[in-house]
Steps between C-alpha positions, in 0.01 A plus 500: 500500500411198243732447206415408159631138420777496196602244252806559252404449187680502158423649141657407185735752343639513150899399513733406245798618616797511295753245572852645361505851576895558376409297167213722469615862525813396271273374213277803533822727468579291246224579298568842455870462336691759674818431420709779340222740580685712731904534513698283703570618869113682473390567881107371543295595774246217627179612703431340844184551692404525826228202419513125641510356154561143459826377436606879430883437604536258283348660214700799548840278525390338175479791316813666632686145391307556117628878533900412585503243239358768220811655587358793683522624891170462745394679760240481766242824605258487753151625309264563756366874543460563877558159635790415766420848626555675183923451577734348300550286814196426569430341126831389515405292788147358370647306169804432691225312771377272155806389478618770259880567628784575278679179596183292385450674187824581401449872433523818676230653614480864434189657738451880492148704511700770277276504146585646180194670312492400151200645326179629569187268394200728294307543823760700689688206692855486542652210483804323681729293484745350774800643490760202465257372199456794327914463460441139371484438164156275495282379786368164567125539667410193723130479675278246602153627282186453743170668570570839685341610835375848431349505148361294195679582166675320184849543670473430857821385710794376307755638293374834405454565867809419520708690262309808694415485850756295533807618262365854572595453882303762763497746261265292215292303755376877672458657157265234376331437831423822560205466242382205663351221284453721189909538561541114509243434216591800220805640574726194601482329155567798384795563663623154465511534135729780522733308747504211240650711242714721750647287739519299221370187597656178381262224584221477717469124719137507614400194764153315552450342803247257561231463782722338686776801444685271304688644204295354197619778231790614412535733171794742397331778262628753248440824616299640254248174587508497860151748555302256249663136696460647806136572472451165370727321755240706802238318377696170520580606871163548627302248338778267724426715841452378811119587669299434806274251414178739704363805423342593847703524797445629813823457649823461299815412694853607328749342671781751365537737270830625299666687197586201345168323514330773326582871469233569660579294814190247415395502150172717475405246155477216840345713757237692283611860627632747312492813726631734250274884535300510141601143420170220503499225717549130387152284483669225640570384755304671776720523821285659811846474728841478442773425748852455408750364749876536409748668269787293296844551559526575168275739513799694684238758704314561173106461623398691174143373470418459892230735466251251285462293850244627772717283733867442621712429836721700672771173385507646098460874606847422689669464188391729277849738380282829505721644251463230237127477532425834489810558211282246267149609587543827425657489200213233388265778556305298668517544843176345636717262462730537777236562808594289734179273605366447792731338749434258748788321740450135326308267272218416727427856618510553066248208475316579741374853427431421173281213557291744778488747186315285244155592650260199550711235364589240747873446521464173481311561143794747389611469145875537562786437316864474597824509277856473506528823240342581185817355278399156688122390446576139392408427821257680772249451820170599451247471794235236495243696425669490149553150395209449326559776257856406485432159399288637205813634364684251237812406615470590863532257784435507869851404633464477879169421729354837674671610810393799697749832452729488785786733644847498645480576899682836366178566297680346144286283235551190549783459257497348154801351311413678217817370302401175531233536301715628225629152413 
C-alpha cells in the first residue's frame, strides 16, 4: 500500500509561564490575611486531584508550608470521585504517582471514600463531604481551572468541581452524574455553594496553565468570590488553549491517551468529538478516523474516554485495569465512552484499514494528522497533502522535508521523539 508523505510542523502557542512558583502561592496567601482567623493548632484539609496539573506538588507543599506557619495543622485528601478505582488506595496511589507523598509534602495524607452528607441543595441533591474534612475546621480547595470535556457552561473544570466531585468522593461524583450534563451544568454549582459554606472552605487556589501547560496563573480566592473568579479565570484558560491548526481530517493519529492528559483520555475541545447521547457535536474540527495507540502509566489502567476512537491495538487494550475504567465511566454516565474501539494487532494494520476506508481518496492524497497527545500540539506531523494550508496559518512552520509514513518491522510508527520537540 502507498503512504502519505509527513512533515512535522510547528504552531505557535501562547506561554508565559510563571517563573517562581513558591514566591507566588505565598504572596497570593498573603493577600488574603489569614492570620488569627482560626485558633492555633486548627487541622486544614487540602484537596488533591487525580489531574496532571503543572507543578501541582509543589503548589501543594507551598501551601502546607503557608498553613504550618499560620500556626495551624495540614492535611492532605485525595479529591477525585471514582478515580484510582474508586479505593482509598487506588487515589491514594494516583497523587502519590505526581509526586504527592507524605515525605515530600510534609503532611499526612488522610484517603477514605467514607462521605459525610451535609445538606440537601433546593433540587433534591444531597450533598457530601469527605469524611476526614468534614472533621477539619476549614478546607483549602486547589484545581487547575480549564475548559471541561463534556459540557459548555460558566463554571466548567476547576474548583467548584472540585469541592464536589471531588471532596464529595464516589458518593457526589454518581449523584451528580447521574443527570448527565444537566447534573454537571445546574446542579454542581449548586452544590458547590453549599460545600463552600459547609465544609467551610478557607481559600480557594485556582491555576491557569498556558498552551504550553505551563502554570501562568496562580490566584488564592475568598470563598464567597471563588464562583464569580472562576468564571472569569475559564475564559483566561481557553482563550490560551492549545488547537489543531486543521479542521478536516481524515485520519488523526493519537499516539496515547491518559487520565492525566485530559479526563477524557484525549481532550474532546482537540479532537472535535463529544459523544455524549443528547449532547451536539463540536463544528470543528472534523475527524473522519481516529486511532489512538497507547495508554500512560499514569493513566494507571484508567482508558476512560477510549470509546471516542474508531481505532486501537491489541498493545493499549492490554493495559486497560477493567475495574478502573469501567468504575469511572459509569459513574460519568457516559458510557459510550468506554466501548472499546476497534482493535487491530499494531499501528500499520490501524493505518492501514483506515486509509482503505476513506472511499476514493488516494492514500497518498490522505489528509492525516499525527500527535503525541492532545495536552502536546506545539508540535505535530501533518501529511503533505496539508502543507499548503498549513503554511497559510500565521505562525506555523514546516519543520522537516516530507518523508513517506513508515513502520517498525513489528508493525510500530516509525517513532518520533516527541519530547524533543518540547524544548
Amino acid at each position: 500500500m502507498a503512504y502519505p508523505k509527513m512533515s512535522i510542523i510547528s504552531q505557535p502557542l501562547y506561554s508565559n509561564p510563571i517563573k517562581d512558583i513558591p514566591g507566588t502561592v505565598r504572596r497570593e496567601i498573603a493577600r488574603l490575611n489569614l492570620a488569627g482567623k482560626l485558633p492555633p493548632g486548627s487541622r486544614i484539609a487540602i484537596t488533591c486531584g487525580s489531574r496532571g496539573v503543572a507543578n501541582i506538588a509543589t503548589v501543594i507543599r507551598t501551601v502546607v508550608e503557608e498553613v504550618k506557619a499560620l500556626g495551624w495543622e495540614p492535611f492532605l485528601v485525595p479529591t477525585m470521585g471514582s478515580h484510582g478505582g474508586a479505593t482509598a488506595e487506588g487515589q491514594r496511589e494516583v497523587i502519590e504517582s505526581y509526586g504527592i507523598t507524605e515525605e515530600a509534602m510534609g503532611a499526612p495524607i488522610l484517603s477514605s471514600m467514607e462521605v459525610v452528607q451535609v445538606g440537601v441543595t433546593k433540587h433534591g441533591i444531597p450533598v457530601y463531604i469527605d469524611k476526614y474534612a468534614s472533621e477539619a475546621a476549614a478546607t483549602i480547595a486547589i484545581n487547575r481551572v480549564k475548559k471541561h470535556t463534556d459540557f459548555t457552561s460558566h463554571i466548567e473544570s476547576g474548583l467548584m468541581k472540585m469541592l464536589v466531585i471531588g471532596l464529595g468522593k464516589h458518593e457526589q461524583a454518581l449523584a451528580i452524574h447521574s443527570y448527565g450534563t444537566y447534573g454537571l451544568r445546574v446542579l454542581l454549582p449548586e452544590v458547590a455553594r453549599m460545600v463552600i459554606e459547609k465544609a467551610p472552605v478557607l481559600f480557594g487556589l485556582a491555576l491557569v496553565e498556558d498552551g504550553l501547560e505551563q502554570t501562568t496563573i496562580i490566584q488564592a480566592i475568598p470563598p464567597q468570590e471563588i464562583e464569580q473568579t472562576e468564571a472569569e479565570l475559564l475564559k483566561k484558560a481557553i482563550s490560551y488553549m492549545a488547537r489543531l491548526p486543521i479542521d478536516d481530517i481524515d485520519l488523526l493519529l493519537v499516539e496515547r491517551m491518559g487520565k492525566e492528559i485530559s479526563g477524557s483520555g484525549m481532550d474532546t475541545n482537540v479532537i472535535g468529538r463529544m459523544a455524549i447521547r443528547g449532547e451536539p457535536e463540536f463544528e470543528k474540527p472534523r475527524v473522519k478516523w481516529l486511532a489512538v495507540f497507547d495508554l500512560t502509566e499514569g493513566a494507571h489502567g484508567n482508558a476512560a474516554g477510549l470509546g471516542l476512537a474508531d481505532f486501537t491495538i491489541k498493545r493499549l487494550v492490554d493495559k486497560i485495569d477493567m475495574e478502573a475504567f469501567y468504575a469511572n465511566v459509569i459513574t460519568s454516565g457516559f458510557p459510550e465512552r468506554g466501548k472499546i474501539p476497534v482493535t487491530m494487532a499494531n499501528e500499520k494494520e490501524v493505518v492501514d484499514l483506515a486509509l482503505r476506508l476513506l472511499g476514493g481518496t488516494p492514500p497518498e492524497r490522505a489528509r492525516v494528522v499525527r500527535i503525541w497527545d492532545t495536552l502536546h500540539l506545539g508540535h505535530l506531523q501533518v501529511s503533505e497533502s496539508l502543507l499548503e494550508e498549513v503554511r497559510q496559518k500565521e505562525g506555523v512552520k514546516v519543520v522537516t522535508e516530507p518523508e513517506e509514513m513508515s513502520f517498525l518491522p513489528d508493525g510500530r510508527l516509525k517513532p518520533i521523539d516527541w519530547q524533543a520537540w518540547l524544548h
